[in-house]
TORFIGU-17688 format. One line per 10 residues: for each residue y, z, x of C-alpha. Coordinates in nm, 3 decimals. Layout:
<nodes>
Y Z X | ...;
</nodes>
This chain:
<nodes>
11.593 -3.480 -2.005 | 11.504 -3.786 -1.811 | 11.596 -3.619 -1.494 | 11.474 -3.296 -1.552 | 11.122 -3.507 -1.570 | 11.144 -3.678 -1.297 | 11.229 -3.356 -1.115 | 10.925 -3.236 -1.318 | 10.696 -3.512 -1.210 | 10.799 -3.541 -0.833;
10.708 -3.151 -0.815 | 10.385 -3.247 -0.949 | 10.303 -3.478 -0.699 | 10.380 -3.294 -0.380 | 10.042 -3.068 -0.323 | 9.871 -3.396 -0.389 | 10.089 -3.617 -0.140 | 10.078 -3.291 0.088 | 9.696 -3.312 0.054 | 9.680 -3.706 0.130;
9.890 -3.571 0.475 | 9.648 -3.320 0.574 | 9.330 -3.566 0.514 | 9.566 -3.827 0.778 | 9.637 -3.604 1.021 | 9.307 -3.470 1.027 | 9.160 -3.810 1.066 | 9.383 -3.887 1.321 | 9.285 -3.586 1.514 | 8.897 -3.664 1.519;
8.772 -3.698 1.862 | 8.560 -4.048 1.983 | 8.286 -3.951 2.139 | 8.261 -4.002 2.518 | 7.986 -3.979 2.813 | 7.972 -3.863 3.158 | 7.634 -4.047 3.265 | 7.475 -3.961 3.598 | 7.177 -4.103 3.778 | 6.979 -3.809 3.923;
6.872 -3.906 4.276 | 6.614 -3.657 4.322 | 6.314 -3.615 4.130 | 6.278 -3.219 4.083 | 6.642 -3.168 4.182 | 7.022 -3.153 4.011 | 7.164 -3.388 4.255 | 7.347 -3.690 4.114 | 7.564 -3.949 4.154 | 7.802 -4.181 3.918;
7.606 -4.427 3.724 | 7.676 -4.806 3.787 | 7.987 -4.851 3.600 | 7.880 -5.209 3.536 | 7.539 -5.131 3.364 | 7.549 -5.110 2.977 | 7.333 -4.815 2.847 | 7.156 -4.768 2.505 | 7.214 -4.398 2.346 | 7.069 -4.244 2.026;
7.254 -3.930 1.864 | 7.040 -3.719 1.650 | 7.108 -3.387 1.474 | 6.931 -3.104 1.581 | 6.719 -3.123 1.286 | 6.600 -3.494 1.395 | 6.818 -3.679 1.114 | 7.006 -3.999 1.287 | 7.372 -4.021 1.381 | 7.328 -4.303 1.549;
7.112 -4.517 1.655 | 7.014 -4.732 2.003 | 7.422 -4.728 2.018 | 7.576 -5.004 2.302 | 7.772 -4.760 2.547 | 7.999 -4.955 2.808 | 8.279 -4.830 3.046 | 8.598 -4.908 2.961 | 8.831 -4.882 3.318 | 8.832 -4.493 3.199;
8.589 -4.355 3.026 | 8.218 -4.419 2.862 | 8.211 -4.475 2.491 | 7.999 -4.646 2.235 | 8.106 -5.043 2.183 | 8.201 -4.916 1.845 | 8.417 -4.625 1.837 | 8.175 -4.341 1.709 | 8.381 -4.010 1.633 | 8.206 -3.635 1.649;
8.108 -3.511 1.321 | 8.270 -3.182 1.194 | 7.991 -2.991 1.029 | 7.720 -3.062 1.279 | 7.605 -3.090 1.614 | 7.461 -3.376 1.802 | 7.191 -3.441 2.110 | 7.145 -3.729 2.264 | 6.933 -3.935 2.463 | 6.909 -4.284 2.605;
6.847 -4.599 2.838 | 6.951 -4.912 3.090 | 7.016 -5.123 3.067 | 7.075 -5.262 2.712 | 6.883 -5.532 2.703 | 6.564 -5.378 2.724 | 6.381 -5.351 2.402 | 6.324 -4.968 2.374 | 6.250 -4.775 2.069 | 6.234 -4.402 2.013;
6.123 -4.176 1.791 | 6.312 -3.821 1.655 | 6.259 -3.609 1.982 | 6.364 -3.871 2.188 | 6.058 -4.039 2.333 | 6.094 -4.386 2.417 | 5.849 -4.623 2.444 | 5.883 -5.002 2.540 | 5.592 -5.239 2.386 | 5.698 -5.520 2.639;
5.882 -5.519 2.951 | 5.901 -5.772 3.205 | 6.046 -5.670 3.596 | 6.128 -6.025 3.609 | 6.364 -6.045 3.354 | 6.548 -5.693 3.474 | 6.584 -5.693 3.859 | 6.754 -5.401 3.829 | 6.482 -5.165 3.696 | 6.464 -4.944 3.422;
6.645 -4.544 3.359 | 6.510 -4.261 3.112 | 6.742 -4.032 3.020 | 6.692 -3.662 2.956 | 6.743 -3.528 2.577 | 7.103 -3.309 2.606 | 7.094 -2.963 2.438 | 7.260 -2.950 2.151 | 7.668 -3.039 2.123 | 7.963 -3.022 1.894;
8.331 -3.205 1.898 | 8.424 -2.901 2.138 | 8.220 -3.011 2.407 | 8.445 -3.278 2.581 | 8.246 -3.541 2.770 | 7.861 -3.551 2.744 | 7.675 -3.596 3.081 | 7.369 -3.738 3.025 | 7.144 -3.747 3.345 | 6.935 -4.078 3.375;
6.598 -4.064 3.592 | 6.417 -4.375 3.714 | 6.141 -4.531 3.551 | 6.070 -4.787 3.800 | 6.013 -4.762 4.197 | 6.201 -4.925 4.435 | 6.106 -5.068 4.802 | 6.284 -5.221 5.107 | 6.188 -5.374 5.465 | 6.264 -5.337 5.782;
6.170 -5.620 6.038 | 6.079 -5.570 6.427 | 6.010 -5.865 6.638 | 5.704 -5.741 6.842 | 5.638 -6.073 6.994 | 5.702 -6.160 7.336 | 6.035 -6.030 7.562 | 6.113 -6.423 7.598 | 6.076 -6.507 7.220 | 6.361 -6.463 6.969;
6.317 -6.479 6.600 | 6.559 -6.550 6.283 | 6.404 -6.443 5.954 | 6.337 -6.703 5.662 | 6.232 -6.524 5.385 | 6.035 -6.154 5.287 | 5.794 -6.210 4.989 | 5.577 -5.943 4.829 | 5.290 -6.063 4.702 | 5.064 -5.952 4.451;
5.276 -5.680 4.252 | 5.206 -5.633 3.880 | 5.550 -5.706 3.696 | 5.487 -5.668 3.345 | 5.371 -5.405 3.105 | 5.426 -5.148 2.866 | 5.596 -4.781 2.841 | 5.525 -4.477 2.667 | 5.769 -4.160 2.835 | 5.489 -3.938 2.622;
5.164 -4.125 2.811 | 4.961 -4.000 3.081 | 4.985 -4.275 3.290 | 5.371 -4.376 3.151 | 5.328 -4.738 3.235 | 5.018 -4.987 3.182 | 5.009 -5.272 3.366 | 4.948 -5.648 3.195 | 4.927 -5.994 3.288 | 4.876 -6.149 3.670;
5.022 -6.022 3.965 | 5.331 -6.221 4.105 | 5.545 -6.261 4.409 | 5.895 -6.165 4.452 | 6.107 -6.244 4.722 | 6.283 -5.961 4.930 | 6.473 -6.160 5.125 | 6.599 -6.504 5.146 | 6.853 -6.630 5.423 | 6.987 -6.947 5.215;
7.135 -6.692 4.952 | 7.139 -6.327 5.073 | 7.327 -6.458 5.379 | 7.392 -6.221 5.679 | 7.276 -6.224 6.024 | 6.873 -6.259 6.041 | 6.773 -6.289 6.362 | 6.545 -6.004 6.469 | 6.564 -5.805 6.782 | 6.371 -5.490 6.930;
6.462 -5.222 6.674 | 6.377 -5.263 6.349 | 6.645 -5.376 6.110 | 6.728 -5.408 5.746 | 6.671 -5.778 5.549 | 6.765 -5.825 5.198 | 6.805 -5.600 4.904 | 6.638 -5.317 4.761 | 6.327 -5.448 4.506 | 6.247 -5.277 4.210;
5.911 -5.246 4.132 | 5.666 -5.092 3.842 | 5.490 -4.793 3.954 | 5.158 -4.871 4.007 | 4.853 -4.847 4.248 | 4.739 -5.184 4.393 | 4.720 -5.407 4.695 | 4.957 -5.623 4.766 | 5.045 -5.814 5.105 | 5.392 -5.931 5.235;
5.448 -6.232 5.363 | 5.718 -6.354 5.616 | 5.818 -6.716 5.672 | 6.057 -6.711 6.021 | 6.183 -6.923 6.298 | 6.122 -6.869 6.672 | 6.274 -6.989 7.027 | 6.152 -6.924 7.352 | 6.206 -7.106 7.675 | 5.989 -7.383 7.624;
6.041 -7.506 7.303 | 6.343 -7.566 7.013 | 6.352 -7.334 6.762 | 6.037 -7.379 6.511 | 6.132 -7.305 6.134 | 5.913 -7.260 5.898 | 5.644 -7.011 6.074 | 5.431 -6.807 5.837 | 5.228 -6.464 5.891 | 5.149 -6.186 5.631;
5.015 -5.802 5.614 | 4.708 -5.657 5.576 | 4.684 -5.525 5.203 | 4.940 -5.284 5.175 | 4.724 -4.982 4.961 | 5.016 -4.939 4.806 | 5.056 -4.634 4.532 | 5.408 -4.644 4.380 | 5.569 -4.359 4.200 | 5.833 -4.342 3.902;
6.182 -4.183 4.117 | 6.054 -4.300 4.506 | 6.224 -4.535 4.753 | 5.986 -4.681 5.006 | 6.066 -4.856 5.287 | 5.800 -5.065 5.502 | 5.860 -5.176 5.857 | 5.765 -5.487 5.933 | 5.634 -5.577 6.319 | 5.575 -5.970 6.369;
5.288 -6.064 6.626 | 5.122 -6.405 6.652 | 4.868 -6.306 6.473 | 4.988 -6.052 6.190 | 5.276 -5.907 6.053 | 5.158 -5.515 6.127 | 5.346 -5.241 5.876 | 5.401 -4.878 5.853 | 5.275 -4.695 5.647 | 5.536 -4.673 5.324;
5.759 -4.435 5.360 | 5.876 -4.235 5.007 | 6.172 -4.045 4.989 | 6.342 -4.011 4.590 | 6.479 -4.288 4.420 | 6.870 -4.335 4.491;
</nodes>
């Protein structure tokens, strides 16, 4: 009899040890979650390119009827892929949009459409500006990667530098400063303007030959200095100043020279890359007109 229970019992327990299987392998099967994120380079176009694979992005998943899945999620690249920080799986019974930011750090919050909205942000403490992405149509665990397209939020601006003085007279390049740019405010994706402006105007420095290195002296075309700012957008009046060295046959060279622009007029939009040339006289640095083309 003793046996024949056992038997008995063992039978018993098969569906149920069956069942525990089924629930294991079915876990096991679940599918992370991953991203293809792009940067789109064009304002009104498709184009794109890979985002920064050293930028950490923020990314909200919400259901299509606006209940959280997550929330303001770190997503990093691992060497192969984009994922969540924390291993975030697709649910089975629903599907999932999402939307997002970078970097990280900034302190964004959304609400259930996807709208983000910054109370406080500061250029200063982000050089390398701030990306909005679009809200992804709706997707389910058979949708492999989800590319997420990130626009600019900020404007970004470079220099070129022409030495327009004399044939004789040859010039090395100290330092680029912007003056006068507004570097703080707030964000609202929903507002009409996006971004108000707050506090006092600052300078930022373009260029700097003790750290950005490279070969500054200046000839007759102009030429590229330093990196790629990014600014707020925003409609104001700075100047830039540059502090140089020059030679010429009577003299050493003569650091620490110093002219500036007129008041640039500047009007920077969200997306655009401007670049300003710079022409240095002995009396004023003259610039172009900025020239926009989209944000890359």
């Amino acid at each position: 009899m003793n046996i024949f229970r056992h038997i008995f019992v063992l039978a018993a327990l098969v569906p149920a040890l069956a069942s525990c299987l089924s629930s294991v392998k079915q876990d096991g099967d679940r599918k992370v979650i991953v991203f293809e994120p792009v940067v789109g380079t064009e304002v009104r176009s498709e184009n794109t390119v890979s985002f920064p694979e050293n930028t950490e992005i923020g990314v909200w998943a919400v259901t299509p009827d606006g209940k959280t899945f997550f929330e303001r999620e770190k997503v990093v690249f691992d060497g192969e892929k984009w994922t969540t920080e924390v291993p975030h799986y697709w649910p089975r019974d629903t599907k999932l949009r999402f939307f997002g930011y970078a970097p990280y750090g900034c302190d964004v919050s959304s609400d259930e459409n996807g709208s983000l909205a910054i109370d406080s942000y500061d250029l200063s403490d982000d050089s390398d500006g701030l990306y909005i992405s679009e809200v992804t149509p709706d997707c389910g665990i058979d949708a492999g990667a989800v590319h997420m397209t990130f626009r600019s939020a900020t404007s970004k601006i470079d220099f070129r530098v022409d030495n327009g003085l004399n044939q004789v007279t040859s010039v090395k390049v100290e330092k680029i400063i912007l003056c006068g740019v507004y570097v703080h405010g707030s964000f609202d994706e929903d507002a009409d303007p996006q971004w108000i402006l707050s506090g006092e105007p600052a300078d930022i420095v373009a260029y700097d030959c003790t750290t950005d290195g490279g070969d500054n002296s200046i000839g007759r075309d102009p030429k590229f200095l330093g990196k790629t700012l990014e600014v707020l957008p925003q409609q104001s009046f700075p100047t830039v100043k540059v502090i140089y060295s020059f030679v010429n046959a009577d003299s050493e060279w003569l650091p620490g020279q110093e002219n500036s622009t007129e008041e640039l007029q500047a009007k920077w939009e969200a997306g655009r890359h401007y670049t300003y040339t710079l022409i240095l006289t002995e009396t004023i640095v003259k610039h172009s007109t900025g020239i926009a083309s989209e944000a890359e």
